[in-house]
C-alpha positions as CSV (number, residue, x, y, z in Angstrom):
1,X,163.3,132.6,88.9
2,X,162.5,134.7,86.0
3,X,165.5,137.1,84.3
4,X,164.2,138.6,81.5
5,X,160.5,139.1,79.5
6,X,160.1,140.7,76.5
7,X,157.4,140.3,73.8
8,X,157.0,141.9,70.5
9,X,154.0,142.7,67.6
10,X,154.8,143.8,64.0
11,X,152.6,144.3,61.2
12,X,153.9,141.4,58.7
13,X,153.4,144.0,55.6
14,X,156.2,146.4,57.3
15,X,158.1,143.4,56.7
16,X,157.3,142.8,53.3
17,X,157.8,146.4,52.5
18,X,161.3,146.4,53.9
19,X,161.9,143.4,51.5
20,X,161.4,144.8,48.8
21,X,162.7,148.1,49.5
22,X,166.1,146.9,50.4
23,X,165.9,143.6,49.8
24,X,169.5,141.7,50.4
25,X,170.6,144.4,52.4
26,X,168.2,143.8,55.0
27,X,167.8,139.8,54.5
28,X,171.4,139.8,55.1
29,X,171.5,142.2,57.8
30,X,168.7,140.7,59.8
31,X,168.4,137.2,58.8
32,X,170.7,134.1,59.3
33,X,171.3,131.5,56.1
34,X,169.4,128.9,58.2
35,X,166.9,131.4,58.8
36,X,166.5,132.9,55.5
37,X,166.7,129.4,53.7
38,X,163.8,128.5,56.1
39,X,161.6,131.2,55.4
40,X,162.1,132.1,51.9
41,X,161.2,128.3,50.9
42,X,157.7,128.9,52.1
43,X,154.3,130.2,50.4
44,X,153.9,132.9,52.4
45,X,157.3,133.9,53.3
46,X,157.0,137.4,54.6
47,X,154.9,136.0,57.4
48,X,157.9,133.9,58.6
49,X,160.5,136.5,58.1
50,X,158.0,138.6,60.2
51,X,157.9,135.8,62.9
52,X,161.7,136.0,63.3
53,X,162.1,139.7,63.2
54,X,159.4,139.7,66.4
55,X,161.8,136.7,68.1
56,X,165.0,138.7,67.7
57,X,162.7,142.0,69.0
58,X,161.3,140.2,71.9
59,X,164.5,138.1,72.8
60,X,166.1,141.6,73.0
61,X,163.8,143.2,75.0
62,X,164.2,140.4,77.2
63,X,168.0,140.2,77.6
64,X,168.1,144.3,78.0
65,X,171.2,143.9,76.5
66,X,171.0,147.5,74.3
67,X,172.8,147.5,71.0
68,X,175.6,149.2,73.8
69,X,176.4,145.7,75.1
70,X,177.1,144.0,71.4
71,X,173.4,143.0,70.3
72,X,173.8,141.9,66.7
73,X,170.6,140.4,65.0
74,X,172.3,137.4,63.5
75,X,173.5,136.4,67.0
76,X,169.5,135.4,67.3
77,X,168.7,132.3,65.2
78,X,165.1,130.9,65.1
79,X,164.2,127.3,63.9
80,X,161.5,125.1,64.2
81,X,162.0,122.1,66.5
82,X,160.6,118.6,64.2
83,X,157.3,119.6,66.1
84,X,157.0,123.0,64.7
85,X,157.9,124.4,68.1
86,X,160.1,127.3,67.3
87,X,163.4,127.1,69.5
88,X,166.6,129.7,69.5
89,X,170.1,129.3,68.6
90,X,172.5,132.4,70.7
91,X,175.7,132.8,69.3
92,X,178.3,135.4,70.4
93,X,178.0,138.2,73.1
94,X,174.5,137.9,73.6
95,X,174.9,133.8,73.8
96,X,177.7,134.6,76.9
97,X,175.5,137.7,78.0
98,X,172.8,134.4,79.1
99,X,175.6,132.1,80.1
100,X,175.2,128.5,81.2
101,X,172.6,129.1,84.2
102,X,169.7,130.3,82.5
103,X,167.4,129.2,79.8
104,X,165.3,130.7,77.1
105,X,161.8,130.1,75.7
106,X,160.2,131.8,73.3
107,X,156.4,131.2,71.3
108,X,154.8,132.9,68.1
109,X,151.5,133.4,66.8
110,X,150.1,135.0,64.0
111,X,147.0,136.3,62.4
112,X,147.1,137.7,58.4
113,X,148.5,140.9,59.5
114,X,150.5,140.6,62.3
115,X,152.9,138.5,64.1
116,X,153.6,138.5,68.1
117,X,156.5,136.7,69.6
118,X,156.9,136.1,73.7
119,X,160.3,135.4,74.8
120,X,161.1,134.6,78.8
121,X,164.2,133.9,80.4
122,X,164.4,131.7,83.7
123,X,166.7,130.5,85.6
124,X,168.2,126.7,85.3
125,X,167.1,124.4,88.5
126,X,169.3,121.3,89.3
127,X,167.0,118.4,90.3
């Protein structure tokens, strides 16, 4: 059974622009360490940052939590799986909010100007 979908697109220059207007502000408001060590370490960095900010929007939209019921963005942490599947740490309200009887996916893509993130959440099936 399927709880929740919610995908996201952003324009990876919105991004970039946000960076450098605020820069630490917003790194640090958006972004966990892991996720920020992860993405600034790459070439083209803003693309990655981008990728996450989609997750967090799409894993939102799919919760339908609000920012009422305690959303916070660093309660959202993306990582890559040693495959470069990207996987989600919950912490916090929003990881109770899912609780132990449902699961989340979610998948990226990305083209030079934008980034897309799909997030679903299903239910858990004993076998």
């Amino acid at each position: 059974m399927i709880f929740g979908i919610g995908i996201d697109i952003i324009e990876i220059e919105r991004i970039k622009k946000s960076v450098q207007k605020f820069n630490d502000i917003f790194l640090n408001k958006i972004y966990t360490k892991t996720e920020l060590d992860y993405c600034l370490s790459k070439k083209n960095q803003y693309q990655h940052l981008a990728a996450r900010f989609a997750a967090k929007e799409a894993i939102a939209k799919a919760l339908a939590t609000g920012w009422s019921k305690g959303f916070r963005w660093k309660d959202i942490e993306i990582y890559n799986e040693s495959s470069g599947m990207p996987n989600v740490h919950l912490h916090g309200h929003i990881k109770e909010f899912l609780g132990t009887d449902k699961s989340l996916k979610i998948t990226m893509s990305h083209s030079e100007h934008y980034v897309t993130c799909f997030a679903i959440i299903y239910a858990n099936q004993s076998i």
